[in-house]
ROMI-972089 format. One record per residue (C-alpha): x, y, z; residue number from 0; residue in one letter. Coordinates in Angstrom, 2 decimals. Each point is the difference from the previous one (the first is absolute). Layout:
REM ROMI-972089
       xx       yy       zz   nr  rest
        X        Y        Z  NUM     A
...
//
This chain:
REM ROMI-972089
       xx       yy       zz   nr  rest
    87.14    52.88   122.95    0     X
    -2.83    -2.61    -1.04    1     X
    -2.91     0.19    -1.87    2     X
    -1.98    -2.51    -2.75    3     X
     2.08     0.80    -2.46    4     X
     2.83    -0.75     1.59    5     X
     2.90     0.91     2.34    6     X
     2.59     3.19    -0.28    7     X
     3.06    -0.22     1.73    8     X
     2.21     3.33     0.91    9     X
     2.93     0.25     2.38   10     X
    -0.61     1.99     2.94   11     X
     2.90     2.93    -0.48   12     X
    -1.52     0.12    -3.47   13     X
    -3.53     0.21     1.28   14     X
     1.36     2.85     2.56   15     X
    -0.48     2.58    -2.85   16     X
    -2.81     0.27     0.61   17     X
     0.48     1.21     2.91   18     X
     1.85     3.32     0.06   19     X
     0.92     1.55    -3.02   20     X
     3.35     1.78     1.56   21     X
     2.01    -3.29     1.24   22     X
     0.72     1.74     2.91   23     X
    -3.35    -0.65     1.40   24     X
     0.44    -3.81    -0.43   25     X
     2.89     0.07     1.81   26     X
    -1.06     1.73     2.93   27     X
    -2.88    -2.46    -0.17   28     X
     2.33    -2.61     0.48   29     X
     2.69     1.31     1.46   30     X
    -1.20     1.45     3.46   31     X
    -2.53    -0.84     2.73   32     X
    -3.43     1.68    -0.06   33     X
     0.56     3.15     2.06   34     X
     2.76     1.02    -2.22   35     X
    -2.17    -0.95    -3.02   36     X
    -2.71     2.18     1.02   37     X
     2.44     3.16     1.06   38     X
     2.03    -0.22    -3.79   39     X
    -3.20    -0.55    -1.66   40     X
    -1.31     2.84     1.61   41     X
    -2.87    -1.63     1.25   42     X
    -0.19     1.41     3.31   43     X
    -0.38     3.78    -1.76   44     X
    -3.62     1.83     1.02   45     X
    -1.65     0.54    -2.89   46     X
    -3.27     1.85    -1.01   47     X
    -3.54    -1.40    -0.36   48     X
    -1.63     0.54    -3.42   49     X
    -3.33    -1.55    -1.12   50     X
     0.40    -2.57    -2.60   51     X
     3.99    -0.63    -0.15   52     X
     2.61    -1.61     2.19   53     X
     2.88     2.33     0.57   54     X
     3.36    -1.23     0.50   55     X
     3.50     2.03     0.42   56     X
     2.36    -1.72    -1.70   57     X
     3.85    -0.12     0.45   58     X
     2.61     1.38    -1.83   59     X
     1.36    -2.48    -1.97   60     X
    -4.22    -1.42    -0.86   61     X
    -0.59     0.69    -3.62   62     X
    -4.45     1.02    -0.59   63     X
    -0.48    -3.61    -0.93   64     X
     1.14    -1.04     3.07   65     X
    -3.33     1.68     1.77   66     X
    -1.96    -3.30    -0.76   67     X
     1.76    -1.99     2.15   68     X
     0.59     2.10     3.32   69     X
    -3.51     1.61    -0.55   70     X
    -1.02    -3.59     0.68   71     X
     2.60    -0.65     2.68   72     X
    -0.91     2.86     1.63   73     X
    -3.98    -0.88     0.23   74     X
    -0.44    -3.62    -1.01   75     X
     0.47    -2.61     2.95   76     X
     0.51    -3.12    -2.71   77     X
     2.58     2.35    -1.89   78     X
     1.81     0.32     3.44   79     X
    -0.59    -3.29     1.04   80     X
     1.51    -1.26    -3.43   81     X
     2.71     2.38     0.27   82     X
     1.36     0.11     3.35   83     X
    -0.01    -4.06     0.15   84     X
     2.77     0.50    -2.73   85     X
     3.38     0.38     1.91   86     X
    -1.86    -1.72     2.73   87     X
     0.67    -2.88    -1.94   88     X
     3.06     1.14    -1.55   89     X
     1.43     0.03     4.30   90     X
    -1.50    -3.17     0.30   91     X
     2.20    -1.89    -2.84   92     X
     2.69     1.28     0.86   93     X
    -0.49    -0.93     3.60   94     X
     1.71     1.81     2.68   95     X
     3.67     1.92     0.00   96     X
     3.19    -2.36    -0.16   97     X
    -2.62    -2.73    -1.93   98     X
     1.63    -0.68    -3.39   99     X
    -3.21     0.15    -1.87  100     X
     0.47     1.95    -3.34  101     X
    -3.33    -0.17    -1.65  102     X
    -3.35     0.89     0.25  103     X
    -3.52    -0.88    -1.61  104     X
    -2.25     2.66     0.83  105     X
    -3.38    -0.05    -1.50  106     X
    -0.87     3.07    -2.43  107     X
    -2.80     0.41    -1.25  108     X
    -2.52     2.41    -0.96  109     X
    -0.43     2.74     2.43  110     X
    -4.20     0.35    -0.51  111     X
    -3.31    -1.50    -0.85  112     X
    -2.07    -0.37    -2.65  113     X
    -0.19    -0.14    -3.19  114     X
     3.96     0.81    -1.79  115     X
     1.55    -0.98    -3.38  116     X
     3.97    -0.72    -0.45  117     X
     1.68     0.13    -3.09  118     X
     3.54    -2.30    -0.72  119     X
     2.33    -0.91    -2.33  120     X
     2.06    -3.16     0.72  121     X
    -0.16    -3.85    -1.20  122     X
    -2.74    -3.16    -0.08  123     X
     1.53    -2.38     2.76  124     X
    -3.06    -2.48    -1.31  125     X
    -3.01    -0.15    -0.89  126     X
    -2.33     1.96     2.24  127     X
     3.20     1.40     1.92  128     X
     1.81     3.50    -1.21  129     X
     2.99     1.32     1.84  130     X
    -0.53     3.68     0.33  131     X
     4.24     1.71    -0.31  132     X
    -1.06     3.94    -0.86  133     X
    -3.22     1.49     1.33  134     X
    -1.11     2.33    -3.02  135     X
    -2.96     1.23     1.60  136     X
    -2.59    -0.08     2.94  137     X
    -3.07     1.60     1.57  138     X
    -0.59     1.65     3.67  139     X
    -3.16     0.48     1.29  140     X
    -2.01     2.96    -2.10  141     X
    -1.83     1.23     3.40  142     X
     0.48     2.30     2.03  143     X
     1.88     3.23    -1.41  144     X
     3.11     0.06     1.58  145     X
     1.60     3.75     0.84  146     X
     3.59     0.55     0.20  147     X
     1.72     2.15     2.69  148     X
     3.69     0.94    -1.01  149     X
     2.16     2.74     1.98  150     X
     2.46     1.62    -2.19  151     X
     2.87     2.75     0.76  152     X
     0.21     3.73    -1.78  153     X
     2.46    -1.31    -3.31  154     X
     3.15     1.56     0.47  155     X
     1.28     0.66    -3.58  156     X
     2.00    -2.50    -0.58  157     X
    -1.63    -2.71    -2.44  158     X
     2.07    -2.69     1.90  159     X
    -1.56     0.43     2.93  160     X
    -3.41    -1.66     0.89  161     X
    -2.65     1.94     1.64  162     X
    -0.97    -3.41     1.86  163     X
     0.53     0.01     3.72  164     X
     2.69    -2.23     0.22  165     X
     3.90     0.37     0.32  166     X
     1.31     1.87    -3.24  167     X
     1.46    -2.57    -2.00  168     X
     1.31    -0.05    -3.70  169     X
    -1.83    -2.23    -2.19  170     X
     1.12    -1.85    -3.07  171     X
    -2.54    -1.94    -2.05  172     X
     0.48    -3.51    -1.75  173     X
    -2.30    -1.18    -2.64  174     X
    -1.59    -3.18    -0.32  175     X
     2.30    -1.40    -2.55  176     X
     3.53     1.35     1.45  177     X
     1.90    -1.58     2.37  178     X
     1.51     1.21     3.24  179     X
     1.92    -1.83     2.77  180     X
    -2.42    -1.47     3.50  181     X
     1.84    -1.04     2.58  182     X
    -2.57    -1.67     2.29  183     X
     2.17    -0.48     2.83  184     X
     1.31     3.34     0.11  185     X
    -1.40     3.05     1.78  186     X
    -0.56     2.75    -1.66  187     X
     2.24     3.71     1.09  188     X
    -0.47     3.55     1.05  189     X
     0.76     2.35    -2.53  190     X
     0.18    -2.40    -2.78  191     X
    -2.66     0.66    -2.90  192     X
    -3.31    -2.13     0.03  193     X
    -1.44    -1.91    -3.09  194     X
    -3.15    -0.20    -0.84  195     X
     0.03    -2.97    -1.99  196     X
    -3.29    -0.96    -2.83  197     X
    -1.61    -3.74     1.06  198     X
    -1.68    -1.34    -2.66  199     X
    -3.63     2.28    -0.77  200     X
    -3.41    -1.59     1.36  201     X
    -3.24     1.28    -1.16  202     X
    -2.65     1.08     2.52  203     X
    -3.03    -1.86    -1.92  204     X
    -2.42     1.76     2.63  205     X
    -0.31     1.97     2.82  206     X
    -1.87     2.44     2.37  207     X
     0.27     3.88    -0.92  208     X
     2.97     1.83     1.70  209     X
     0.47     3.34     1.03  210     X
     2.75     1.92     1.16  211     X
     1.15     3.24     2.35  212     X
     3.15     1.08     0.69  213     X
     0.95     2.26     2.51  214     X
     3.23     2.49     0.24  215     X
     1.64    -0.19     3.63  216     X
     0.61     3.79     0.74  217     X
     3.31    -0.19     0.50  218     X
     3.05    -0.49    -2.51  219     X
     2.36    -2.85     0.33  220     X
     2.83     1.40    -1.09  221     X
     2.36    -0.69    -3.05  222     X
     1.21    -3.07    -0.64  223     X
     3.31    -1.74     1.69  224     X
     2.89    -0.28    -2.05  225     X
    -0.04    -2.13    -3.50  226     X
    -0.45    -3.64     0.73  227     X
     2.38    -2.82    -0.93  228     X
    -0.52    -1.61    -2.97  229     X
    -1.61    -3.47     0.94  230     X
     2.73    -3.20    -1.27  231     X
    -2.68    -1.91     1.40  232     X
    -3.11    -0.16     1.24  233     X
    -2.14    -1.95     2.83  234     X
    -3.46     0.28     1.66  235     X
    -0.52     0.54     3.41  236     X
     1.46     2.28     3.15  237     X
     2.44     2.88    -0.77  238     X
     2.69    -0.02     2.37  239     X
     3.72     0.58    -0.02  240     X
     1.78     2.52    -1.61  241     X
     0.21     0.43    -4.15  242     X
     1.88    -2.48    -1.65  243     X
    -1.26    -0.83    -3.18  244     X
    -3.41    -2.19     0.75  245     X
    -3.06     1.74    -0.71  246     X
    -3.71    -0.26     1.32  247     X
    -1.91    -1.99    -2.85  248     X
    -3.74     0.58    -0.17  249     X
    -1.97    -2.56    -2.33  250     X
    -2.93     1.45    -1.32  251     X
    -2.46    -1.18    -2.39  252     X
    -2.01     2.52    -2.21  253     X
    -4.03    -0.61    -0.03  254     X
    -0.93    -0.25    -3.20  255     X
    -4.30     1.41    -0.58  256     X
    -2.03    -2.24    -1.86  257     X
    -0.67     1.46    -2.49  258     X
    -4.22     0.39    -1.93  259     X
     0.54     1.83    -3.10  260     X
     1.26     2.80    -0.92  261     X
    -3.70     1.62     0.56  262     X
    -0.39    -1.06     3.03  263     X
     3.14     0.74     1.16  264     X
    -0.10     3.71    -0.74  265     X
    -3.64     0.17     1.17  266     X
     1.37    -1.68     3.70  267     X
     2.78     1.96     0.23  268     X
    -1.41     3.67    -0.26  269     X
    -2.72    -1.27     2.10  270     X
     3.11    -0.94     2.69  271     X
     1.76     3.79    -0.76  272     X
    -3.25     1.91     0.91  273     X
    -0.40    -2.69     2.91  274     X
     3.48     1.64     1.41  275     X
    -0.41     3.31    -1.49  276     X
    -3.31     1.49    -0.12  277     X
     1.02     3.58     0.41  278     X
     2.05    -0.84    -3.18  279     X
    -1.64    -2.05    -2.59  280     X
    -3.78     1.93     1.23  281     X
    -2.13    -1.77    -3.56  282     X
    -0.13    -3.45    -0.82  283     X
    -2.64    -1.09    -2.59  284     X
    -0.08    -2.08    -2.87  285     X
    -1.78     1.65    -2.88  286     X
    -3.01    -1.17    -2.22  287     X
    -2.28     2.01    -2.46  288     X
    -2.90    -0.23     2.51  289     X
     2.19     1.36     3.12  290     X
     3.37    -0.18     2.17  291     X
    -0.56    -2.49     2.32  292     X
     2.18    -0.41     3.65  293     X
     2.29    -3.00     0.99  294     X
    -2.33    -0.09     3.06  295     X
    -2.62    -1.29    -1.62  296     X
    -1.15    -3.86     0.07  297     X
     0.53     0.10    -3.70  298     X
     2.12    -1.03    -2.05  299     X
     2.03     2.17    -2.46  300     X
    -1.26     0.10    -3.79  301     X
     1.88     0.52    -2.93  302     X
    -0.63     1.89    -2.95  303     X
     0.22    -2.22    -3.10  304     X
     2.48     0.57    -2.97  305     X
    -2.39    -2.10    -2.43  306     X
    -1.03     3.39    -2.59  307     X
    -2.89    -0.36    -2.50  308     X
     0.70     1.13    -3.36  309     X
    -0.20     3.62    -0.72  310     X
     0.52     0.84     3.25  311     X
     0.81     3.95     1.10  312     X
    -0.59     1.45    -3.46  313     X
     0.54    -2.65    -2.44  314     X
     3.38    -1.45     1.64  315     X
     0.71    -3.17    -0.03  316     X
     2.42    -2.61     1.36  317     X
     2.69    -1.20    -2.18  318     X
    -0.43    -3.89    -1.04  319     X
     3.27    -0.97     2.32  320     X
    -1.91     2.41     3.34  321     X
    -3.36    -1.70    -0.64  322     X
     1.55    -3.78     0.60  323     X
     2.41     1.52     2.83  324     X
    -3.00     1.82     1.94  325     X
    -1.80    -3.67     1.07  326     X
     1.69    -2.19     2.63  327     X
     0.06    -3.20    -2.31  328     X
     0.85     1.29    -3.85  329     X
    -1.36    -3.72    -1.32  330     X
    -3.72     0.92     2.30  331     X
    -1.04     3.52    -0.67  332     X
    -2.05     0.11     2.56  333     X
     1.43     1.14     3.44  334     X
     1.45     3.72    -0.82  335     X
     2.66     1.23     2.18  336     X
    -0.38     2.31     2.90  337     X
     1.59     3.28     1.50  338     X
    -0.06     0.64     3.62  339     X
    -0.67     3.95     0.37  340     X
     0.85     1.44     3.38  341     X
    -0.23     3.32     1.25  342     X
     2.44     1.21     2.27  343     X
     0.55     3.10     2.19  344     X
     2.10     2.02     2.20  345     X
    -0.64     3.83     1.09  346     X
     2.66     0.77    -2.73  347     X
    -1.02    -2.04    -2.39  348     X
    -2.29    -2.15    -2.38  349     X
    -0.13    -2.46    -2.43  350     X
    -1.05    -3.76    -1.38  351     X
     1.97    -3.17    -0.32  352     X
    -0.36    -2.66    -2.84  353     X
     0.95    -3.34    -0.01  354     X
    -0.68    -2.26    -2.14  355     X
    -1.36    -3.62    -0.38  356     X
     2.65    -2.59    -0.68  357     X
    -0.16    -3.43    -1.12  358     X
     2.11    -2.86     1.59  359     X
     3.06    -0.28    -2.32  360     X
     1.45    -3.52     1.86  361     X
    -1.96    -2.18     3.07  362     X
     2.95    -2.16     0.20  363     X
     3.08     2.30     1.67  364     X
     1.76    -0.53     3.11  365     X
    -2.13     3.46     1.15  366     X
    -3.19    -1.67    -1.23  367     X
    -2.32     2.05    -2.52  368     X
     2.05     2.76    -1.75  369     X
    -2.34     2.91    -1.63  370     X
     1.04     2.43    -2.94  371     X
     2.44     2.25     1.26  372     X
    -2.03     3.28    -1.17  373     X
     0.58     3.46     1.75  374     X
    -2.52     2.13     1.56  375     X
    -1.40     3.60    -0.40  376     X
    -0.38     2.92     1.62  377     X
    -1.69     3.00    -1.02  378     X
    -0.44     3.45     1.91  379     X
    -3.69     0.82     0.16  380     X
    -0.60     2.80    -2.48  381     X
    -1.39     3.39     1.29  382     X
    -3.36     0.62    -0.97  383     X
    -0.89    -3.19    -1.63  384     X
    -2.46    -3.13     0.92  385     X
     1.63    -3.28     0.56  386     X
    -2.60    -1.63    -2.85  387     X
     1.47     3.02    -2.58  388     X
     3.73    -1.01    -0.19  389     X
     0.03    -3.89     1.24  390     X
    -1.91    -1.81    -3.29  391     X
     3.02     1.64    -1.83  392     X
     2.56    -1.46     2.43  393     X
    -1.37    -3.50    -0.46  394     X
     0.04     0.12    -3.24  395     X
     3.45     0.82    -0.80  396     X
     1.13    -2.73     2.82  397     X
    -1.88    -2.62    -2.14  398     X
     1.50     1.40    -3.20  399     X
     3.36    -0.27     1.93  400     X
    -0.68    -3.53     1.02  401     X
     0.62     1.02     3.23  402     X
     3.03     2.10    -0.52  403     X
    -0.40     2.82     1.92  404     X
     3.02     2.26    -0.89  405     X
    -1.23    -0.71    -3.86  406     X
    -4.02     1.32     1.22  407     X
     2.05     2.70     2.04  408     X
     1.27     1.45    -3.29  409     X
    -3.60     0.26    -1.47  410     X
    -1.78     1.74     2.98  411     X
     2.52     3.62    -0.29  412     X
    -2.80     2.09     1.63  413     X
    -0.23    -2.26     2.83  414     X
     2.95    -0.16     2.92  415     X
     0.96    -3.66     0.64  416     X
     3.65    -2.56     0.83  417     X
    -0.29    -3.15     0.31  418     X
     1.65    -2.60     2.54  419     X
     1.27    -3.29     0.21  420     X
    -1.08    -2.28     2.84  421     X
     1.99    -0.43     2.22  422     X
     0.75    -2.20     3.40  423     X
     2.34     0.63     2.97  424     X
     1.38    -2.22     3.25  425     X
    -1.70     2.93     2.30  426     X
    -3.86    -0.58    -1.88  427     X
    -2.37    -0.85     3.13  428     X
    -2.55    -0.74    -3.20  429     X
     0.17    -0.89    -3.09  430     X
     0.11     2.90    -1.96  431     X
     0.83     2.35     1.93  432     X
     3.15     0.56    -1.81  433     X
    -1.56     0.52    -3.57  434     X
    -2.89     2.50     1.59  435     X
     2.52     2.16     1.80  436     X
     1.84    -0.39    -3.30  437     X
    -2.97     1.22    -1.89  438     X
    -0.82     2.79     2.15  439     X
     3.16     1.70     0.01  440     X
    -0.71     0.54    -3.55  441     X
    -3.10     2.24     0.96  442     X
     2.03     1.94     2.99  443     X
    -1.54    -1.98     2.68  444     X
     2.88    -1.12     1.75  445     X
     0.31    -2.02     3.60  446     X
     2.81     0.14     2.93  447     X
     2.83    -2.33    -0.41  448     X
    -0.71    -3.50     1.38  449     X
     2.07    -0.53     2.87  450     X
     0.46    -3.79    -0.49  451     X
     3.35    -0.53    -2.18  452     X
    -0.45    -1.23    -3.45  453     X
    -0.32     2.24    -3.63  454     X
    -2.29    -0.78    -3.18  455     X
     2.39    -3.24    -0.51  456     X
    -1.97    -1.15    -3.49  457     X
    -1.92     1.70    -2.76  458     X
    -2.10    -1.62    -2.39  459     X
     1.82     0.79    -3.42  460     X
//
């Protein structure tokens, strides 16, 4: 890759990660000719029309992320131009059978147009020239919404066995930093345990919307076959044979959502809940003294400020530490913090979420800016009572906090409130959406389990 400032260099297999997200895509990619590409890919499966999004059913083994690319496989003639000419020219290296050709050169490259942005870690070859080793993060194209189509199978009971329509098959997962046995020239066995084994994280910088339905087949599977070998070793590729030890090794890499702010975040990712659940999260406003305003507005959100005149609510004031902590920059008192207020709703319940303004702690972390790792609040909306009665009080005992909402929590008794930690998750299709459902829960609006694997796997402490 050229430009004027100079020239980036990154190997093709590297540069493949950016292709699918579940290595098993890039194999088939590379592995078989296009009919067979298109038939594992699922690419040859009817799907429904809707305005405004490209639907794609994706495979089994495709993680959510992995929509980008077939989406565009599945619609865009450069995207299958680019991508079909890949074992093309994999079967032209290697020349015909009996030929003792052992390597290949294809070309990869990016699989669309436009505009895109790569991130890399890896070493300055010379000057002008970088040699790109780990892709950290990337872009896809943010247009149009894609929609995922996934079929899954009635669960069965047993927590071993995966409601994906696929064989049943025992899983064992290996983190990023163990290590586990590949045998690349082995084939992988019936009834021997598969591992899903962690490839190094990459963020998804940006990207079109997703959505997602899942469908139940009508019919049960069954239980699951008897207990699966314990995998010696593992190898990609073809099951075949009987159980002897070698398991089915799946590489995946987790997508890791830019994140905007801890603001932002939980304002995108209730917008994304009530996006897939409307019947379940039914309000969605964020609050100011002149009026609750709805995320489907041009606007953009407000915040109410935490900078308090002397005097305020009767002759309280803010203690000398609160009235430095309440502005963004303690040596300029001039920019006062803000609180994002949000009413939420559900026919069984109501309430408002606060989170609060944080300023960058560290800009120079291998996650880029890190923000003050404050909690958030939730209070159930009190019968009988106006918004503007009870929420001055609130903000004031957050600022006299400093932002410690368990501490405000314990100075608002007639008022019902928890707070929450933000939180993230391997399953998030946003940003966010971990640390709203988080929040929510702690009002009694609660959401179906996601189907994709994956738990809350950090917390902000």
């Amino acid at each position: 890759m050229k430009s004027n400032q100079g020239t980036l260099l990154i190997p093709c297999l590297e540069f493949l990660r950016c292709y699918g997200r579940d290595q098993e895509i890039n194999r088939v990619l590379t592995t078989y000719g296009w009919g067979e590409v298109v038939h594992r890919l699922r690419l040859d499966e009817p799907v429904p029309s809707i305005a405004g999004f490209r639907v794609v059913d994706l495979p089994w083994f495709a993680t959510d992320a992995d929509a980008h690319l077939l989406a565009h496989l599945r619609y865009e003639a450069f995207t299958h131009r680019k991508v079909r000419g890949i074992h093309a020219e994999i079967e032209n290296d290697l020349g015909p059978p009996g030929s003792r050709n052992r390597f290949a050169f294809p070309a990869i490259g990016p699989w669309f147009t436009g505009p895109a942005r790569i991130e890399v870690e890896g070493l300055e070859i010379s000057s002008g020239s970088f040699l790109g080793l780990r892709i950290t993060g990337y872009t896809v194209p943010l247009k149009p919404s894609i929609h995922i189509l996934r079929t899954e199978f009635p669960a069965t009971g047993n927590e071993d066995y995966s409601g994906n329509p696929h064989p049943a098959r025992h899983s064992r997962d290996i983190e990023e930093d163990e290590i586990t046995p590949i045998g690349d020239d082995l084939t992988p066995e019936h009834g021997t345990e598969m591992l899903v084994i962690a490839d190094p994280s990459i963020r998804l910088l940006e990207a079109a919307p997703v959505t997602k339905l899942t469908t139940d087949k009508s019919i049960a599977r069954g239980a699951p076959g008897p207990a699966a070998i314990a995998a010696e070793v593992s190898a990609p590729g073809e099951v075949g044979g009987p159980g002897k030890g070698i398991g089915l090794a799946r590489f995946v890499s987790d997508i890791e959502l830019e994140q905007k702010g801890a603001l932002r975040d939980l304002w995108n990712g209730l917008q994304h809940l009530q996006s897939q659940h409307p019947e379940i999260l039914t309000v969605l406003n964020w609050f100011s003294f002149e009026g609750t305003t709805s995320p489907s507005t041009t606007q953009e959100f407000k915040l109410l400020s935490l900078g308090f005149p002397e005097d305020v609510k009767g002759g309280k004031s803010l203690s000398a530490r609160a009235s430095k902590w309440v502005y963004m920059y303690p040596d300029e008192p001039t920019k006062p913090r803000g609180v994002l207020v949000v009413e939420v709703g559900s026919p069984l319940a109501n309430g408002y979420v606060f989170e609060v303004q944080r300023r960058i702690m560290s800009k120079h972390s291998d996650k880029g800016a890190k923000e003050e790792p404050y909690c958030g609040l939730t209070i159930k909306a009190p019968a009988g009572k106006s918004p503007a009665d009870w929420i001055p009080e609130v903000l004031f005992q957050i600022a006299e906090a400093e932002g410690i909402m368990k501490t405000a929590l314990a100075n608002l008794p007639s008022l019902d409130g928890q707070d929450y930690r933000r939180s993230f998750s391997s399953s998030d299709e946003v940003a966010g959406q971990s640390t709203a459902t988080n929040a929510l829960s702690k009002l009694g609006i609660t959401f179906p389990k996601r189907t994709r694997e994956g738990t809350q796997s950090q917390r902000e402490k």
